[in-house]
RONUDREN-388516 format. One record per residue (C-alpha): z, x, y. Coordinates in steps of 0.05 Angstrom, whole numbers, plus 5000, padded with zeros to 4 digits. Example, Ala and Ser with C-alpha at 12.3 -4.5 7.8 and 13.67 -1.06 7.14 Angstrom:
! residues 2
515652464910
514352734979
END
This chain:
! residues 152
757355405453
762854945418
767854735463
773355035425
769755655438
770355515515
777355345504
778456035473
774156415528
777856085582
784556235563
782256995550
780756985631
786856575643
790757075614
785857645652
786857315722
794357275706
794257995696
791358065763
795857695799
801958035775
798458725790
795758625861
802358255880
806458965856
801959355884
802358935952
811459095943
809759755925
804659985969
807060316034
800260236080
799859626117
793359386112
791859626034
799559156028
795458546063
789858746020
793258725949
796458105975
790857705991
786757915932
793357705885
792656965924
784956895905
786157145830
791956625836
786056145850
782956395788
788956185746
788855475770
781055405770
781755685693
787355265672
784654605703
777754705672
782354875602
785454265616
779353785626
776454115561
782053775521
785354495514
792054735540
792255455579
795555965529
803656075539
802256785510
796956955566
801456715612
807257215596
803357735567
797757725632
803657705674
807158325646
802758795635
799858605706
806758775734
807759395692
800559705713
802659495776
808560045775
804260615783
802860415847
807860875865
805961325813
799461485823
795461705890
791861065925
785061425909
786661465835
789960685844
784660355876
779260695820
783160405767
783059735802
775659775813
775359895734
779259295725
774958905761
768059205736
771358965667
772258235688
765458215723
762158475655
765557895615
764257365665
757157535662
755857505589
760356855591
756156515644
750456655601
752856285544
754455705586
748855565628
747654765604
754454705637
753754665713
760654625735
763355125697
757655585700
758955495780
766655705761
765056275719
759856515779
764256325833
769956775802
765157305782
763857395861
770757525886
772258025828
765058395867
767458275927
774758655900
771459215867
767059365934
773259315985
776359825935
770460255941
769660246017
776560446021
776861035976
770361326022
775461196082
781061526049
776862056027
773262216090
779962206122
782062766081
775763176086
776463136163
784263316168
END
């Protein structure tokens, strides 16, 4: 793969963890429950590790991380973060775990193209993990909401 190529592919998950950021930090401010608060907090800390694994890596490459994914990454994080209070937490937390599935799926068929590179392929993997271990938090606690609701 070129390295202009890498350059682009980067800055499309820079501008993909940036989105995540912004959303899990509004749904942290806009989230009522305690722990799912922590929760959307901590996960908005780790994608905020994302950003800065992403834009270093851009950086070394010769590149520059994109202004536009920036802004744009950020808002529409911060707007799809709104229906936190919109939406029902079981309905919320499936979106997220679509969100997620989503990054997983393009992390994978990155890392494939990139396998001669060992640091970034350990990036791209390394990233690729946490969005997992995201999606299966979200999915334990929908069964825990929901089997609160069948017993009330």
């Amino acid at each position: 793969m070129k390295q202009e190529d890498i350059i682009k592919k980067l800055n499309w998950f820079y501008s993909l963890e940036h989105n995540q950021v912004d959303l899990y930090t509004t749904q942290s401010k806009n989230t009522t429950d305690p722990y799912i608060k922590k929760t959307f907090a901590r996960i908005s800390t780790i994608e905020q590790q994302h950003v800065n694994v992403i834009a270093d890596k851009i950086k070394e490459l010769g590149g520059r991380p994109t202004l536009l994914g920036n802004v744009m990454g950020s808002l529409s994080g911060r707007i799809l973060g709104k229906l936190t209070g919109k939406i029902d937490i079981v309905s919320l937390l499936k979106l997220n775990i679509k969100l997620e599935e989503k990054a997983m799926k393009d992390y994978k068929n990155f890392i494939a193209r990139v396998k001669d590179d060992s640091d970034l392929y350990e990036l791209l993997w390394s990233n690729s993990i946490d969005e997992d271990l995201h999606a299966g938090w979200f999915v334990k606690k929908i069964k825990e909401i929901e089997k609160r609701e069948t017993n009330k």
